[in-house]
TORLOBA-656637 format. One record per residue: x, y, z of N, C-alpha, C in turn. Coordinates in steps of 0.1 Angstrom, whole numbers. Example, Ala and Ser with C-alpha at 12.3 -4.5 7.8 and 13.67 -1.06 7.14 Angstrom:
// TORLOBA-656637
    n.px    n.py    n.pz   ca.px   ca.py   ca.pz    c.px    c.py    c.pz
     132     -57      78     123     -45      78     132     -33      78
     128     -22      71     137     -11      71     129       0      79
//
This chain:
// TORLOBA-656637
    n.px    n.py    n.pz   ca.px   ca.py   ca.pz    c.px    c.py    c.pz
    -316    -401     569    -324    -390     573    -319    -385     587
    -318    -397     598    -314    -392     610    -300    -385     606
    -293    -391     600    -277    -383     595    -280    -372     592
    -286    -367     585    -289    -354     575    -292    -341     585
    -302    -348     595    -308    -342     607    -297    -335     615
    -292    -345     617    -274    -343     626    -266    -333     624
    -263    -338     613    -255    -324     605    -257    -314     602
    -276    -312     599    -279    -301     599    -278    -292     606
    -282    -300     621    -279    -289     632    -269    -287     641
    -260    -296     633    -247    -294     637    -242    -284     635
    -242    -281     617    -239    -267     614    -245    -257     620
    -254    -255     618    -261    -244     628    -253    -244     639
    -252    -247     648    -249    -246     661    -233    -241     659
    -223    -247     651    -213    -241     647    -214    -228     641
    -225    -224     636    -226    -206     634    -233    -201     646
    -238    -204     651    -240    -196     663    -229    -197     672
    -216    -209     672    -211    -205     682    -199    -196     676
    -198    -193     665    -189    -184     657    -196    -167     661
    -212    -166     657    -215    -155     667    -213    -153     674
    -214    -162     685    -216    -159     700    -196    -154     704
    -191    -159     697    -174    -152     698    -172    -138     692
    -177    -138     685    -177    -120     678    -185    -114     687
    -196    -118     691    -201    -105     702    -199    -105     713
    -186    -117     718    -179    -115     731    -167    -102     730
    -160    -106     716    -150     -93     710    -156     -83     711
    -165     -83     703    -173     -69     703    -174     -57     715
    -182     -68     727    -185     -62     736    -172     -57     747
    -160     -68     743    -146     -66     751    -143     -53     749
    -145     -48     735    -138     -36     728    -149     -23     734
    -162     -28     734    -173     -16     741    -171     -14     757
    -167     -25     760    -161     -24     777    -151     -16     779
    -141     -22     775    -124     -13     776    -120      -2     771
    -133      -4     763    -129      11     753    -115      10     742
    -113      18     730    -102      18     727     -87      21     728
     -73      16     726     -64      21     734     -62      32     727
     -53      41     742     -49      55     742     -35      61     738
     -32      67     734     -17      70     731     -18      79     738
      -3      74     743       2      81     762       5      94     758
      -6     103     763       1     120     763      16     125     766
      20     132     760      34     137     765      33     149     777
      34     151     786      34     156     799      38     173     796
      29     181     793      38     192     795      44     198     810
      54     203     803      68     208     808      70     225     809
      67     237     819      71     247     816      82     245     807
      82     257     795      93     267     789     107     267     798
     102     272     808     116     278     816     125     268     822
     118     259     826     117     243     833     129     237     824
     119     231     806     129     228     800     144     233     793
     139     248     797     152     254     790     166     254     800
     161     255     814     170     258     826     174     241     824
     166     229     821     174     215     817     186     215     811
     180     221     800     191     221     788     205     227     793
     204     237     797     216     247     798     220     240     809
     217     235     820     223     225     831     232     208     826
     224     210     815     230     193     810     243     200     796
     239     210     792     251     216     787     266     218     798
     261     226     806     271     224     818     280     212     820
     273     204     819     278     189     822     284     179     808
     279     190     802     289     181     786     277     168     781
     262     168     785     252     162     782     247     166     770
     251     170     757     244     178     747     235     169     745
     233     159     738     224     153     732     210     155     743
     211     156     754     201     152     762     195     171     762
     204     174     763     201     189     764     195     190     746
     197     188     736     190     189     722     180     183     727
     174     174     732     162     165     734     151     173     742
     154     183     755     147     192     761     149     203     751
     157     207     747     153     215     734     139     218     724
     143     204     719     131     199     709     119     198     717
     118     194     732     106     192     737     100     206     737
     110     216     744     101     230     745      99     235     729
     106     232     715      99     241     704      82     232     704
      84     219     706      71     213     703      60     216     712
      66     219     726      51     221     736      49     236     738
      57     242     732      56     261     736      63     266     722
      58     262     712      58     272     699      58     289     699
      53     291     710      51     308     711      55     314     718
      67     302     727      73     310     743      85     322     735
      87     329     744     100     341     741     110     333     743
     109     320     746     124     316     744     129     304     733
     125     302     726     119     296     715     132     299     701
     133     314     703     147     321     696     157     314     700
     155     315     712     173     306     720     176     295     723
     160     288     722     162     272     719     168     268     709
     167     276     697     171     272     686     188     275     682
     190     285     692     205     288     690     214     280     699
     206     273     714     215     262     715     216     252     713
     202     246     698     204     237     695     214     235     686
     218     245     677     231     245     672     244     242     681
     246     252     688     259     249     696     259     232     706
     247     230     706     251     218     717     246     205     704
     248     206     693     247     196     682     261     197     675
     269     211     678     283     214     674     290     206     682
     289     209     695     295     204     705     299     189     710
     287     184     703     286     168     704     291     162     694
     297     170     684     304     166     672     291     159     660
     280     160     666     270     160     658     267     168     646
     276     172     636     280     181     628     268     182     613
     265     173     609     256     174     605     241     180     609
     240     172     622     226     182     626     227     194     633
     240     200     635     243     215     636     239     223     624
     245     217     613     241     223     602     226     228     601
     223     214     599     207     214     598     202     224     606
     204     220     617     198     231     632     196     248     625
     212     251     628     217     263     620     208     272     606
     206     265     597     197     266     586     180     270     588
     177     257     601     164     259     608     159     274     611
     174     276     621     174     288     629     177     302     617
     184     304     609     187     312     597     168     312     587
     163     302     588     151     306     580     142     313     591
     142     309     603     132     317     608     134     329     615
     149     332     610     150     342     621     164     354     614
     164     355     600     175     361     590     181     372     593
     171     380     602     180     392     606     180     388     625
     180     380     633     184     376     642     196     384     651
     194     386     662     208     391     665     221     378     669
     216     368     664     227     356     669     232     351     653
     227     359     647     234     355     632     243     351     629
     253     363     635     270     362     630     274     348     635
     271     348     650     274     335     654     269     320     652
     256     316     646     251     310     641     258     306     622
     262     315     618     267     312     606     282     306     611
     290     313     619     300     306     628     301     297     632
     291     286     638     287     272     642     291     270     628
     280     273     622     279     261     609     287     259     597
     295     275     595     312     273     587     319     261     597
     318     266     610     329     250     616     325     237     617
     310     238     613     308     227     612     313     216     601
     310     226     588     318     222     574     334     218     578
     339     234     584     356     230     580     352     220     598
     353     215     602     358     203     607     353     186     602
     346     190     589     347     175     582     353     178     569
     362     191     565     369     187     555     381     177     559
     379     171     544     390     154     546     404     163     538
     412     150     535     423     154     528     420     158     512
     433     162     506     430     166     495     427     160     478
     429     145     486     428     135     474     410     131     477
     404     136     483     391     133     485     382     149     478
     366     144     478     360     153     472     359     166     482
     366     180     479     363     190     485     349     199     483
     336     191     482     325     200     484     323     207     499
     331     199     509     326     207     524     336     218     525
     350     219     516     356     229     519     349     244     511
     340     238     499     335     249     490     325     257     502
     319     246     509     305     251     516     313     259     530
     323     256     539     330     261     545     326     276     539
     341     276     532     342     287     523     329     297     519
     322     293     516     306     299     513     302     305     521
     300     298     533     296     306     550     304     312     554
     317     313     560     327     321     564     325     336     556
     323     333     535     323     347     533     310     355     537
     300     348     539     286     355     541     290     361     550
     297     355     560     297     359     578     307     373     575
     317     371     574     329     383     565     323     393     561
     315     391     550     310     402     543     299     408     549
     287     399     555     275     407     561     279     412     575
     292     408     578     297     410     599     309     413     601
     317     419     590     330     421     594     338     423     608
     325     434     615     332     436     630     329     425     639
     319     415     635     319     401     644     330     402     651
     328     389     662     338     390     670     343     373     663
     332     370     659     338     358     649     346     357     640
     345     369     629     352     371     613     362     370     619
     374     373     627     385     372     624     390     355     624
     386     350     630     385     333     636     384     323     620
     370     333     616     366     328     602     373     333     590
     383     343     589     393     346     580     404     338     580
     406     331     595     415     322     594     413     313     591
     402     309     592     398     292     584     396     292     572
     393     301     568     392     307     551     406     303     545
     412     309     547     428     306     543     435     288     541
     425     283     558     432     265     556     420     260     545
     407     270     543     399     260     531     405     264     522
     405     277     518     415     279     502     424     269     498
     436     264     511     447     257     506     441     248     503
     425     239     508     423     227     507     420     228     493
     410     235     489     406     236     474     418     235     464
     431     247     465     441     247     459     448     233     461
     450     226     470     457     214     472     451     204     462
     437     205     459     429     197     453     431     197     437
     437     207     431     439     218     422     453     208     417
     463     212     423     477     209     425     475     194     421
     470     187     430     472     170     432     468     167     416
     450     167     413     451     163     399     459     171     387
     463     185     382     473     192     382     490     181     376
     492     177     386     505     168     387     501     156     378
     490     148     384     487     139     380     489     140     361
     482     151     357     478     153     344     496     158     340
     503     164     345     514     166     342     527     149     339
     524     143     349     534     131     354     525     125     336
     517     125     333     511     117     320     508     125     305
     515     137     308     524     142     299     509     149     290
     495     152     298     482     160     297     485     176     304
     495     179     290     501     196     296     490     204     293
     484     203     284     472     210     282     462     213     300
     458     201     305     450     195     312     460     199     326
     470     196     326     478     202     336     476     216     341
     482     224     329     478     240     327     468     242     334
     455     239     329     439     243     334     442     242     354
     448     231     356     443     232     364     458     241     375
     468     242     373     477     253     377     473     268     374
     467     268     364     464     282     363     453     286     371
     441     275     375     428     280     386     443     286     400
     447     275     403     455     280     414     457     292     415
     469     297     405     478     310     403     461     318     406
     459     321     396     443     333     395     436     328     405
     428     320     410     419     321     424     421     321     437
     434     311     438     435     308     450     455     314     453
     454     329     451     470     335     454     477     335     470
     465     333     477     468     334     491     476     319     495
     467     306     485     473     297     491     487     291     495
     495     281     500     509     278     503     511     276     486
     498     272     481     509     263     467     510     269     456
     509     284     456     509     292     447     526     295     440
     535     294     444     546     289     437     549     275     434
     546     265     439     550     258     431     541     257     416
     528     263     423     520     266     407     526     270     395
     529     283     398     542     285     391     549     283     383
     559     274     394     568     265     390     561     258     377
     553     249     379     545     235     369     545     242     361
     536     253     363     533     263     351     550     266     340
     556     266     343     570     271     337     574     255     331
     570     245     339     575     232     333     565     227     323
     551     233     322     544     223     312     542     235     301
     545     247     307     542     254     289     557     252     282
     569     249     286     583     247     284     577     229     273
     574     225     284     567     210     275     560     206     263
     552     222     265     548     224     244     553     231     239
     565     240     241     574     248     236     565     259     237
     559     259     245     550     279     248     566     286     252
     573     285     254     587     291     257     585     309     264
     573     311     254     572     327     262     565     327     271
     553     320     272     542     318     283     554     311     297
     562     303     294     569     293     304     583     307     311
     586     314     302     597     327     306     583     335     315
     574     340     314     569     348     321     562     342     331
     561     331     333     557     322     345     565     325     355
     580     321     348     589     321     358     597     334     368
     593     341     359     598     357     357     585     360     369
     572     358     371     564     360     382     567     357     393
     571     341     389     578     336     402     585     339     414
     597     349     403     605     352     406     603     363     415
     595     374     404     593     387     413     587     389     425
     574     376     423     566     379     439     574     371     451
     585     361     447     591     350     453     605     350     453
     612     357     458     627     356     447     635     347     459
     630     345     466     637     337     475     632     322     474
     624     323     467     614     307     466     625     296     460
     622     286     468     638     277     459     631     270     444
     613     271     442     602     268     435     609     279     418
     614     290     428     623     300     417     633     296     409
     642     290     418     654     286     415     655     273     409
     644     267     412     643     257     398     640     261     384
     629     266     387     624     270     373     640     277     367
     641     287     378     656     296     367     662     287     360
     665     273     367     679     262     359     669     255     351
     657     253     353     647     249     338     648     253     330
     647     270     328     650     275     319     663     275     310
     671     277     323     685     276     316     690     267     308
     684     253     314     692     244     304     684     244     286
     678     254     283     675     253     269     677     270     268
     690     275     277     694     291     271     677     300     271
     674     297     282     661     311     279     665     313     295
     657     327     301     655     332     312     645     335     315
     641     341     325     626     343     333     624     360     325
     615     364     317     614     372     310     597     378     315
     590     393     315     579     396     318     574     398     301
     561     389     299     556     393     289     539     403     292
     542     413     289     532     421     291     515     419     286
     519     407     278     507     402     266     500     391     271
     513     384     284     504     373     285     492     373     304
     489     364     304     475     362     314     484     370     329
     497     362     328     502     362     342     507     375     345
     506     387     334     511     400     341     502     406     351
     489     402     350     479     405     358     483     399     376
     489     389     377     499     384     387     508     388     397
     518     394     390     525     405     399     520     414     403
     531     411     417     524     421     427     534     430     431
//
């Protein structure tokens, strides 16, 4: 009985002293109150933008994007809010941060389409592309996207002070795409896939005429339709070759290709490639 007694209020006493700890917590939390999440300090507009453009000065981009972003988030409606956004492009360019130039760029293009910083904004972000196209044995989607922007900028800004800059990079993306063209091209030729070879010498010839490898296009072209005995498609190849290239030594092969099976470089009016000469 005395045992029973003991225990009894033994337990008890072990719940009360379990209460008496929760309403020490309790009251800790009614005392101190709950914790606060530390305000972010606003910053004039002008404050953070004169940062930026001072840490630009200094080749600090990243830190300059960072006052950036602070002024779109604490002054959404300042008048300078337009030009935060255009040097968050150039100083995300500049840091070789190429990806989030892009991004930037795009930001700034949705909110702002007819902008007067357009031309140059599309300009960031074509170079953003063409400075991560790789070589030609790798996937050229950033030379397509290059290419894509540069024509927008071209065609919607001709008199830009940009387009000429961007016409020139147009030309090293063409070659990249055509290079890409060429490489598998070969490959399908060296394994005796003339069919598959063709396809891809012919995009060359017809899309990409400006690029360096448009003769030796050509050229292939005259060696793999010779390879299924197209004999007239392979004479008017070479006969193109010739006309737009007669100095090409890409010429002077094909001629002795020809020759050693008695044919010449011949224009056939019927076939794809008369549309070619120029």
């Amino acid at each position: 009985m005395t045992i029973d007694s003991f225990g009894g209020v033994t337990g008890r006493a072990a719940r009360f002293v379990t209460i008496a700890m929760v309403a020490v917590v309790l009251a800790g939390c009614s005392l101190f109150g709950p914790s606060k999440i530390k305000e972010e300090p606003i910053i004039p507009a002008q404050t953070l933008y004169q940062k930026a453009l001072d840490d630009i000065d200094r080749q600090y981009f990243q830190s300059a994007v960072k006052s950036l972003e602070k002024l779109d988030r604490q002054h959404p409606d300042s008048e300078l809010l337009q030009q935060s956004k255009v040097m968050q492009v150039f100083a995300n360019y500049r840091s070789n941060k190429l990806n989030e130039a892009i991004a930037a760029a795009d930001r700034y293009l949705a909110l702002y389409p007819n902008g007067k910083d357009v031309p140059y904004i599309l300009y960031l972000k074509g170079n953003s592309y063409y400075a991560q196209i790789k070589d030609i044995t790798r996937d050229q989607q950033l030379s397509k996207d290059a290419i894509d922007t540069y024509t927008l900028l071209i065609s919607n800004y001709p008199k830009s002070e940009y387009a000429k800059d961007a016409r020139e990079k147009l030309l090293v993306a063409y070659d990249q795409l055509a290079g890409k063209e060429m490489s598998v091209g070969r490959y399908y030729l060296g394994n005796g896939q003339y069919a598959a070879a063709i396809n891809r010498f012919r995009e060359v010839v017809e899309t990409w005429q400006t690029s360096t490898h448009i003769e030796e296009a050509l050229y292939r072209l005259t060696e793999a339709y010779l390879s299924l005995g197209l004999t007239s498609e392979a004479m008017s190849a070479a006969e193109v070759l010739g006309h737009n290239y007669p100095s090409s030594t890409w010429y002077k092969q094909a001629f002795d290709l020809l020759g050693k099976q008695g044919l010449a470089p011949t224009a056939n009016s019927g076939s794809w490639l008369a549309g070619i000469r120029r």
